[in-house]
N, C-alpha and C positions, 0 to 999 in steps of 0.2 A: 741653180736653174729653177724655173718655176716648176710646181711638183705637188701631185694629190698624194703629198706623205701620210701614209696611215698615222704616224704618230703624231699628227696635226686634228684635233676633234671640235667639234663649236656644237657646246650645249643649245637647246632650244630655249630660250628663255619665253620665245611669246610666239604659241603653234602659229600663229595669225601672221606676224611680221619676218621671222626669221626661219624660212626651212631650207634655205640655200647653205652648204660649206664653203667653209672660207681656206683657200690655197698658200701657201708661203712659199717664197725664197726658203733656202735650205740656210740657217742661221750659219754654218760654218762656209759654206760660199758666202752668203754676202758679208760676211766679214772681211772675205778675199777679195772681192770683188770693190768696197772699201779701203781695203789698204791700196787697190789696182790705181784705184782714182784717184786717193789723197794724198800717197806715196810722193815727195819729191824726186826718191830715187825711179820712180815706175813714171815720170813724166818723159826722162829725157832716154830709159829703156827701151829697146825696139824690139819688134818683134812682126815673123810674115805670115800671113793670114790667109796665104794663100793666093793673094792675087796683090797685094801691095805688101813696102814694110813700114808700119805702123806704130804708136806708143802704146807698149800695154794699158796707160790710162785710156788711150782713144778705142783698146781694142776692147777694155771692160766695157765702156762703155755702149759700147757697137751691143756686145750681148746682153747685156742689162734693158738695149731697146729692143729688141726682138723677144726677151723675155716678158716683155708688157704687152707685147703685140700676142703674142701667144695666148695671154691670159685674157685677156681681150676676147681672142679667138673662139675661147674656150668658155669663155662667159663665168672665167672666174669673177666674185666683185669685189675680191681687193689682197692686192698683194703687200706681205708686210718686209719693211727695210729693214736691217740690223742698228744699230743703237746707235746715237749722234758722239762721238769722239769726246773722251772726258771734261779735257779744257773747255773753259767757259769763254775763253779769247774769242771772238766773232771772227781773228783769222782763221782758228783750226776750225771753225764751220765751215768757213767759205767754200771749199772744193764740194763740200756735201750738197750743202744750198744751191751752188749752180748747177750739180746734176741736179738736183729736183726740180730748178726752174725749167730745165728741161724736157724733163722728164714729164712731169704734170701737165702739160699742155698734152702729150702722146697719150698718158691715162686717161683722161677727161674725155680724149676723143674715142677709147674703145671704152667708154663708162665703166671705170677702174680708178678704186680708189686705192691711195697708199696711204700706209699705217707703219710708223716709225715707231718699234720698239721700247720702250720706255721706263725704264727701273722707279719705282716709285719712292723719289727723293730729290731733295730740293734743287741742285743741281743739273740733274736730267731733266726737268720740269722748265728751267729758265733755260737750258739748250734747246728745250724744242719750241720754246716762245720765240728765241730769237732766230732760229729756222725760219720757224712761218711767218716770220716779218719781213725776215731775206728773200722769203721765195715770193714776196707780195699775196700772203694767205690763200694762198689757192683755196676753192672749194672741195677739191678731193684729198687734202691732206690730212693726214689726222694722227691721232695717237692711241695707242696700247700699250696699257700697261702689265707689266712681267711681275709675279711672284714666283720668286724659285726660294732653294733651301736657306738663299744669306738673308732673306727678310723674316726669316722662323725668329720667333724668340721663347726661348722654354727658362724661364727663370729660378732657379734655385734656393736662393739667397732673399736674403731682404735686401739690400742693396741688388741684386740683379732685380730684385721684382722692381722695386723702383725705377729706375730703367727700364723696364719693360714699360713701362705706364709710363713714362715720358715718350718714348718710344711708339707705343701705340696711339699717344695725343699727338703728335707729329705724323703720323699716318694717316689717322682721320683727317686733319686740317691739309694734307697735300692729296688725300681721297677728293676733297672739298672742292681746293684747288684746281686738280685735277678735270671736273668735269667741265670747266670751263676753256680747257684746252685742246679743243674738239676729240674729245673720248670717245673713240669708237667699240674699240673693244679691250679685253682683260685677258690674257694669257694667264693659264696657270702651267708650272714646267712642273712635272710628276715627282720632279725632287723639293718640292715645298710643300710634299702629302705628310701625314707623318702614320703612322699605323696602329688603327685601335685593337681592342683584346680577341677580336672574331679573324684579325689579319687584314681586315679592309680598309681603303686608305681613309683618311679624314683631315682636316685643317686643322691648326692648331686654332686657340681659341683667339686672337690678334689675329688671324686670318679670317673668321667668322665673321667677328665683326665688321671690319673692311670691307669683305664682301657682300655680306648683308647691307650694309651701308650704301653701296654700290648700286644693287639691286633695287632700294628705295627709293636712290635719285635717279635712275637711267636704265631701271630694268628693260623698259616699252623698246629699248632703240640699242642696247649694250648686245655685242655679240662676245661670247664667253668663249675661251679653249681652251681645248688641255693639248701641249707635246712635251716630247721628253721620251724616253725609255722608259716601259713601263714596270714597275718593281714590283707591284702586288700581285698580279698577272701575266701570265706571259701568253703572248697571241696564240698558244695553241691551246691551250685549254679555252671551254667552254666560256667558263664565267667570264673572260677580259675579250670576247668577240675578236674579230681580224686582228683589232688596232692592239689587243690587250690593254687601252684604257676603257672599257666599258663601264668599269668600276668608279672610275674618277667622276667620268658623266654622272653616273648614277647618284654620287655622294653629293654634287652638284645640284641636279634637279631637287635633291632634298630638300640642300638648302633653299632651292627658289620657293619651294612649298610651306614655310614657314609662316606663320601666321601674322606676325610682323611686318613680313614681304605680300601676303594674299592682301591685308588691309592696305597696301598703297597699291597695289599692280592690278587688283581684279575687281574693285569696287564700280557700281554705274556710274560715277561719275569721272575713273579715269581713263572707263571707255568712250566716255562724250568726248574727254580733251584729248583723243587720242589724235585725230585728225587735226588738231589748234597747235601742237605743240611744237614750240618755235616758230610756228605760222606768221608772218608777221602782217597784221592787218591796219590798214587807213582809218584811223578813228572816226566815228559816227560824227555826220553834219545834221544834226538833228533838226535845226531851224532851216540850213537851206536843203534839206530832201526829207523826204518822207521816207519812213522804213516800212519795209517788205513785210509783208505775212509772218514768212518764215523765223526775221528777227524777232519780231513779237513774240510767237510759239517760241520758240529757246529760250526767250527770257522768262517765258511763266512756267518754265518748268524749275525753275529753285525751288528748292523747297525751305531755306532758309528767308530770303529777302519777304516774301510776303506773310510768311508769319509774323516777323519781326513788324512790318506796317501796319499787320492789324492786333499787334500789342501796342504799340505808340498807339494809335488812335482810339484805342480801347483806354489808355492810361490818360489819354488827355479828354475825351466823354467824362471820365469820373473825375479826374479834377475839377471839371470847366462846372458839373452839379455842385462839388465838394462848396468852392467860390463862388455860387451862386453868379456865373456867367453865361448861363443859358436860359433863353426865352421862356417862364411859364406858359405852356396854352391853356392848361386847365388843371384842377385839386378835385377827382373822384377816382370810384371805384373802377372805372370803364377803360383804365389806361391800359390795362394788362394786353386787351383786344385789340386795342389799334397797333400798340410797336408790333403783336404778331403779324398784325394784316400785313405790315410792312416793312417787314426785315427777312430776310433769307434765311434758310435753312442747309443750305447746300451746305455749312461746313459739318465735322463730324461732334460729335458731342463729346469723344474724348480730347480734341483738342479744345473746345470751349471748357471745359473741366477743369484743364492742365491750366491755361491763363488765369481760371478763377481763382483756382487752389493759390497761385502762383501773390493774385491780388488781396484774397483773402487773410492772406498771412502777413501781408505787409504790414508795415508800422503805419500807413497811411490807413489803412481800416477801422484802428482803434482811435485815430483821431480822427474822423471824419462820422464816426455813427450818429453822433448829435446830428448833423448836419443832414443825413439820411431818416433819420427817424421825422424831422421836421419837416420832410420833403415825401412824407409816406402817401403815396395815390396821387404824387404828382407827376404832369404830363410834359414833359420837355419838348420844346423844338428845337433841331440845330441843322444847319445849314454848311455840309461838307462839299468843299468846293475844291475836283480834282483837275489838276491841273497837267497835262498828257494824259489825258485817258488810256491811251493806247486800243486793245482788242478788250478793256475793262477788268485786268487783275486787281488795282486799287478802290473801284466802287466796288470789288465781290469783298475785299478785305474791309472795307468800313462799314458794310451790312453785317457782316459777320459782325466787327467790333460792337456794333450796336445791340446787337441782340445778346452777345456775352454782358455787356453790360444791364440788361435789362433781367437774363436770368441770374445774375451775381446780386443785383439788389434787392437788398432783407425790406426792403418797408414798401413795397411795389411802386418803386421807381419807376416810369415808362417811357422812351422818347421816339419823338417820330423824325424819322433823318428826312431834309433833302440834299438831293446828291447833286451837284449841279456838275456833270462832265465837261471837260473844255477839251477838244480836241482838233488838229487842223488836217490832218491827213484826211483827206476825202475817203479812200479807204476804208480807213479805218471807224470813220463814221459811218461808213453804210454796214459795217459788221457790227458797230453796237446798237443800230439800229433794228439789227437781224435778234440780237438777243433781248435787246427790250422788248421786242414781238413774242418772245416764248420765255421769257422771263417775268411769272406773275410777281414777283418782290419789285419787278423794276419799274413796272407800268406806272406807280402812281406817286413812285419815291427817285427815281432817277430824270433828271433832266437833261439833254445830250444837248452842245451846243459845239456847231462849225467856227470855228476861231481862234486866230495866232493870239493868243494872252496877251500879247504887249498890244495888240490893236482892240482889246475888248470894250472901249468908248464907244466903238462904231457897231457892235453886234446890238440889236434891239433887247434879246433876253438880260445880257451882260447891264443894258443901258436902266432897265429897270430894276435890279439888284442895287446898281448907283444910286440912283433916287431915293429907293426906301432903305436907312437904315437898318429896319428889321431883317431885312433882305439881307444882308452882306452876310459873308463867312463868317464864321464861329473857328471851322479850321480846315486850313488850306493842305492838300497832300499833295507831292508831284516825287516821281522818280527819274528824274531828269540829273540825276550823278554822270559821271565819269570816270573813267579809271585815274585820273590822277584828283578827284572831284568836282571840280570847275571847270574843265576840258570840254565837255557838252554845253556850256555855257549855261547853267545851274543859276548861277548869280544874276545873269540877264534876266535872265525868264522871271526869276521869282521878284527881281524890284519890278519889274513890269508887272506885275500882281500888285505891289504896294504902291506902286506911283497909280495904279486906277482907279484909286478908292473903292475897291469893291471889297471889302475886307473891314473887319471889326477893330475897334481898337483893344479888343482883349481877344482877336482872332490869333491861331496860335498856328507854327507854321511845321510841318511836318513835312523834310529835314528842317531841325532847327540848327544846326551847324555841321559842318564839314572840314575836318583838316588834310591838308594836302602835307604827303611825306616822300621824299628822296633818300634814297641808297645808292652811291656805287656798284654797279654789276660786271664780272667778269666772263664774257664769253666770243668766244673767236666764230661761233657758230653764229649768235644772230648780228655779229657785224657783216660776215658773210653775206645773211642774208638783208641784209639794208644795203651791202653794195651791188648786190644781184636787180634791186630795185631800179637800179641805174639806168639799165635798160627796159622797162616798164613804159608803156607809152604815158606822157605827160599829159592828156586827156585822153581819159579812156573810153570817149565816145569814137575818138577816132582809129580803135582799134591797132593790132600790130603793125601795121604801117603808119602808124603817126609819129609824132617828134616824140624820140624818146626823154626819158623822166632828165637825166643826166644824174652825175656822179656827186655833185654837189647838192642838189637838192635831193635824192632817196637819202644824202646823210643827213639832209639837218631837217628831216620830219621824225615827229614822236608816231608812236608804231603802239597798238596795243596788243600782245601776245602774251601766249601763255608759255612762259619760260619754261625750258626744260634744261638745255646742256647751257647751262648757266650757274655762274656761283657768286649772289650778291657777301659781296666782300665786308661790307661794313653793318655796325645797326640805323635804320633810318633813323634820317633826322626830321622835326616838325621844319615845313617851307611856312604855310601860311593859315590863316583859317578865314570861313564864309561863317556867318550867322543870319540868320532870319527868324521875322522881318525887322529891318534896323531899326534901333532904337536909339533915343536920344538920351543927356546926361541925368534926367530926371527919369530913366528906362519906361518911354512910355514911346509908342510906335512913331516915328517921325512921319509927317504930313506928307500929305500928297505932291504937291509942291516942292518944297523942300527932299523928298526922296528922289525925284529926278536930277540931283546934283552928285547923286553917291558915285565913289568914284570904285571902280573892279580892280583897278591897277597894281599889283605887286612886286616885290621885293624880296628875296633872301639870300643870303649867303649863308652857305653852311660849311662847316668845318667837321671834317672826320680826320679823329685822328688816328693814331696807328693801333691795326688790330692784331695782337701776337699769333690767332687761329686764323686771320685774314676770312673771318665769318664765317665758322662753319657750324653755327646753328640757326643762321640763315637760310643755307639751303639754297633752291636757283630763284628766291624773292616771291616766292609765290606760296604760301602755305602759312602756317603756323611755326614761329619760334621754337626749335626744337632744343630743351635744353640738355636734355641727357646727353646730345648729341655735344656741346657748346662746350658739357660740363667735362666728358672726356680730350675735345681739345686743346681744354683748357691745362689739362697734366703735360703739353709738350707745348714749346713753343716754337715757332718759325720764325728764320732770320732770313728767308728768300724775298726774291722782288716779283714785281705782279703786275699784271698789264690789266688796265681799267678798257671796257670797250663804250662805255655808256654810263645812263642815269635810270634806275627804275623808277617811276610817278605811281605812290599808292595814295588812298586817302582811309580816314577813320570816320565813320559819322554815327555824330548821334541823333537819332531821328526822333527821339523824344526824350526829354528830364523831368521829371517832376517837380513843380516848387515845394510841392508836402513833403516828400522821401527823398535821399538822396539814391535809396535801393534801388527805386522803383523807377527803370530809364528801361529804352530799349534802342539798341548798337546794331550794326552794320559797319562791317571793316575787310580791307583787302590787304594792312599792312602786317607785316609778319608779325611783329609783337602785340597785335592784337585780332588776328584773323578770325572772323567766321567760318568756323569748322561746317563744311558742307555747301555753304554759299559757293555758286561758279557762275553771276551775272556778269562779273570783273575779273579781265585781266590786266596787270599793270601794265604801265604804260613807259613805254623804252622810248627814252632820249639817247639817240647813237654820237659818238664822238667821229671826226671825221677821220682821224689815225688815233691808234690805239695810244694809250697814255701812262707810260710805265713810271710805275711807283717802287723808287730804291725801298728796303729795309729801313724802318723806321721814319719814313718820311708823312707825311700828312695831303690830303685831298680836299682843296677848296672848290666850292661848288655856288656859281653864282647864276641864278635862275629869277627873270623876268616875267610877269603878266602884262604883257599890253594890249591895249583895246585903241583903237578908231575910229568914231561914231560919226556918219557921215549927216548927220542931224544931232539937237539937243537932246534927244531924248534916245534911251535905247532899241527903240523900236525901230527910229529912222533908220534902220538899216548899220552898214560897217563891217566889220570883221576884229577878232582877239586870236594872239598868238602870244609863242611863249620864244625867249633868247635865253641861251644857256652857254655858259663858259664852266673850264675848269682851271686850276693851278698846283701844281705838287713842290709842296716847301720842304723847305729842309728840317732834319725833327728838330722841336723846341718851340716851333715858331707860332702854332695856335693853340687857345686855351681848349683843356679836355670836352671833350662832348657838348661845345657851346655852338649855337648857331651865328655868334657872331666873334669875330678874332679882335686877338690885338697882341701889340709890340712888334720887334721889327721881327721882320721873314725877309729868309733867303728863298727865292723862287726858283725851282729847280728845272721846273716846265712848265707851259702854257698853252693852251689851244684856243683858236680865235672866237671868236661869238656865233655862236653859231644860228642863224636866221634871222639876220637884221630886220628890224622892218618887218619882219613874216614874205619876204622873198621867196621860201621855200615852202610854206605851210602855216594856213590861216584857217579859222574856224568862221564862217561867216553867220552873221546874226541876220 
């Protein structure tokens, strides 16, 4: 029966999200109440109820529904089932799955979720995968997992310790696993404590880690328990409170205060993503809408992205002197006073410090002082030409650049910026307009000008940078990425910069490239929520009464979110790269003319093949490579199968290289293997599959992913729209080469899902 058993406990892991207790069936009823249901012999059994005679399977069942209703009633929010029947056969699931198909519709309606029991091991893992496939993945279904005394391992021996380290690399990798199979909460039973020298319970040290482990990736949403019989305490004494596990809790919260656990759970930045996570949001139209206020503000609060923009452009100020590719105005002593009149001071001077230090020590310094000694009391102009101005983060990062540069140079180097802003948001221009008015650095060195870039022929200010050579860029900056790079259409924008001849032929472009990377992601959570989109109105002008989104298109649009109960499976692979601005085979910028034939169009197939941890120093695709983590599951190996839900889209950029240094570059990246620690302007971008796509043990994951564009004129301003088609394939092992993006020899194809969004039918980015 459903029941507020004291020896049922749910630690607090986050004051904020979790103060409700969580209720159960009584594990030894619903065991009975399982064999009531699944029993052949309890099918064709009767039994009278009091007003009819009945089968005890129909009669369990009867109570099992008034037990939901109860809990309901009572506003428990989720009652947990007893464990799915050992065999892996999908017939001894069968009787389980139709009661839940059941079932779950009755839960849904009292907002009551069920939580199926779940022993952590490979076995149990692919019974409840193929549950929730049976039951059509409900949204209130989910999983918990159990540690009791058979998953302790206390090793003795060398050979046991062994074993135990294989043991614990199979735990971590089905922890990994795990969260991807809508993880709701972790049961601890009070016989998996073990007792330290004071008498009080404690984990063994394979249970720390685990759950330390646990608490990294899903602490924000994991609900923790402890039952069982309590053995260190018994409820009448003080110390173990009612339930007599006070102690357990206690040992618990400790571990969530580890510092391990405070640096992922309580940092400000995983209180911004708290509301984003698994959120799954429509990627920005940047060309056809204008962004809000509010977008602006969240993006200028990184505090990685605009450093890093005004190191590139600090690094390419000093090359572009180094090369003698910037305009002398004049050779005296007077130049010190003009770059001050016109460079900004708002940054701090430890961070100009930190970049000098940074520059100063480069290898590019001792080659370069000739070239700065010859250039002593000289006055440079350069013409920085930004492209999305936005509310003005990037003209504050290239005044800052400039003035770093000005006080880094040993022979009084000086330069006077112009900033030409290009922005089209009306908006958004009346607010740079507001701060050129109370910004004395901008008054006489910022230029703001209304206009979509691709159409800058027809702006007058734009038309007279055309005409004068001197005029044109030295160097172009735009932050016009996307979570998978090219997605915001990046590539358009910036040839329509090079097709306008407003740009130098030694004009240098910041991002100078971008690669786009894919991973397989495993989660039952945000397929949920991509089929939840279904019903989403299909223009949302016309509010919840308009024609809903439908079930075929919320799956085949890319989603940008910040993954949480997700487990990307494999290591990304490179799809494709952008570079700016194009260059021809003698690398010199290709002509105006000639640049309006560049084609965006893409191509890749990628091949991942089988990973024995199934990525568990991946993590849910959003972070940093964790290898410690990678390197422990890498002592055990897994021979289970795995249900793919999707594609993560990340990209790497480097926003500036140096030709002097190869040291001296400055990066931005959203993909795990090379993340920016602290960066949150991206989140990757989820390509969903339309039914989940299970990969046997050892088999391989092809991944065939399209760029198309449709220009409804020659050039890319006339208008159009780009989208992206995506298939997959699971082959049989042997059949692609290791870690290549491109296959060969024959393949056995084991599965296939269709193209998903021909034509961009479902989701188009319009230009």
């Amino acid at each position: 029966a459903a029941n507020n058993n004291n020896n049922n406990n749910n630690i607090n892991n986050n004051s904020e999200n979790h103060t409700a207790a969580s209720s159960s069936i009584s594990m030894s009823h619903g065991k009975y109440l399982l064999q009531a249901l699944s029993s052949s012999a309890c099918q064709n059994k009767t039994i009278f109820n009091g007003v009819s005679t009945v089968s005890v399977a129909e009669y369990a069942q009867q109570c099992l529904t008034f037990m939901l209703e109860w809990a309901g009633h009572m506003s428990i929010p989720a009652v947990l089932l007893p464990a799915i029947p050992c065999q892996k056969s999908a017939d001894n699931c069968l009787p389980y799955a139709q009661l839940l198909c059941t079932l779950a519709p009755i839960a849904a309606a009292q907002n009551v979720q069920l939580w199926i029991t779940t022993p952590l091991n490979p076995e149990a893992l692919e019974r409840f995968q193929m549950i929730h496939t049976l039951c059509d993945a409900p949204s209130n279904l989910g999983c918990m997992l159990i540690f009791d005394a058979s998953s302790n391992s206390n090793p003795t021996t060398v050979a046991a310790t062994n074993n135990a380290a294989i043991l614990v690399g199979q735990s971590v990798s089905l922890v990994h696993a795990s969260v991807g199979c809508a993880l709701r909460a972790v049961a601890f039973d009070t016989t998996a404590f073990l007792t330290n020298k004071r008498g009080y319970p404690t984990l063994s040290k394979s249970h720390q880690v685990l759950f330390t482990e646990l608490l990294r990736r899903v602490g924000r949403t994991l609900r923790v328990l402890v039952q069982g019989i309590p053995f260190h305490h018994s409820p009448q004494t003080e110390a173990g409170g009612q339930s007599g596990c006070l102690s357990y809790l206690q040992y618990l919260r400790h571990l969530r205060q580890r510092d391990d656990v405070v640096d992922v759970l309580d940092t400000n930045s995983s209180q911004l993503e708290a509301a984003y996570l698994d959120h799954l949001q429509s990627p920005l139209q940047p060309l056809g809408d204008n962004l809000e206020f509010q977008t602006y503000e969240t993006f200028e609060t990184d505090p990685i992205k605009y450093s890093q923009y005004k190191r590139a452009i600090e690094l390419a100020l000093r090359d572009a002197i180094s090369l003698n590719q910037l305009t002398k105005l004049s050779s005296n002593s007077t130049s010190s006073n003009i770059t001050t009149s016109t460079t900004t001071t708002t940054n701090s001077t430890t961070d100009n410090n930190n970049i000098t230090n940074n520059l100063n020590n480069s290898t590019t310094n001792n080659n370069n002082n000739n070239n700065n000694n010859n250039n002593a009391g000289t006055v440079f102009g350069v013409t920085i030409l930004v492209v999305g101005a936005g509310r003005g983060p990037l003209i504050r990062a290239a005044l800052q650049a400039v003035q770093a540069v000005h006080l880094a140079a040993a022979g009084g180097i000086s330069i006077i910026p112009t900033i030409v802003a290009v922005e089209k948001n009306p908006s958004a221009i009346l607010y740079l307009h507001s701060v050129q008015a109370r910004e004395t650095s901008w008054t006489n060195t910022v230029t703001i000008v209304e206009c979509d870039m691709r159409y800058a022929a027809r702006n007058q200010i734009l038309q007279s940078m055309m005409q004068d050579p001197d005029k044109c860029a030295d160097i172009c900056v735009s932050e016009l990425l996307g979570s998978f790079g090219d997605n915001e259409l990046s590539p358009e924008c910036l040839d329509g910069v090079q097709t306008s001849g407003i740009i130098k032929e030694t004009c240098v472009c910041i991002p100078q490239s971008y690669t786009s990377y894919l991973a397989p992601v495993s989660s039952m959570r945000l397929h949920c929520e991509a089929q939840v989109k279904a019903f989403d109105a299909a223009t949302p002008t016309e509010g919840p009464s308009g024609k809903p989104t439908g079930s075929r298109q919320a799956l085949e649009t890319p989603y940008v979110v910040r993954t949480h109960a997700a487990s990307q499976t494999h290591k990304e692979l490179r799809c494709w790269e952008f570079a700016h601005f194009q260059k021809n085979d003698q690398q010199k910028l290709v002509k105006k003319g000639d640049a309006k034939t560049i084609s965006n169009e893409r191509f890749a197939q990628l091949h991942f093949t089988p990973n024995p941890t199934q990525g568990a120093g991946n993590g849910c695709g959003y972070g940093l490579y964790d290898g410690a983590v990678a390197s422990m599951a890498a002592s055990g190996t897994l021979t289970s199968d795995m249900a793919i839900h999707g594609f993560l889209g990340t990209f790497h950029c480097v926003l500036y290289q140096s030709p002097l240094s190869e040291k001296d570059n400055s990066l931005i990246s959203i993909a795990p293997q090379s993340f920016s620690v602290g960066m949150f302007s991206w989140f990757p971008l989820y390509f969903p599959l339309r039914q989940p796509l299970y990969v046997p043990h050892g088999a391989s994951i092809i991944c065939n992913m399209w760029r198309k564009t449709n220009m409804s004129q020659e050039h890319v301003g006339g208008g159009g729209r780009v989208w992206y088609e995506w298939c997959a394939q699971v082959v049989a092992p042997g059949g692609t080469n290791n870690g290549s993006s491109s296959g060969g020899g024959d393949t056995k194809i084991l599965n296939v899902t269709p193209i998903h969004n021909p034509n961009g039918r479902s989701y188009f980015v319009r230009l």
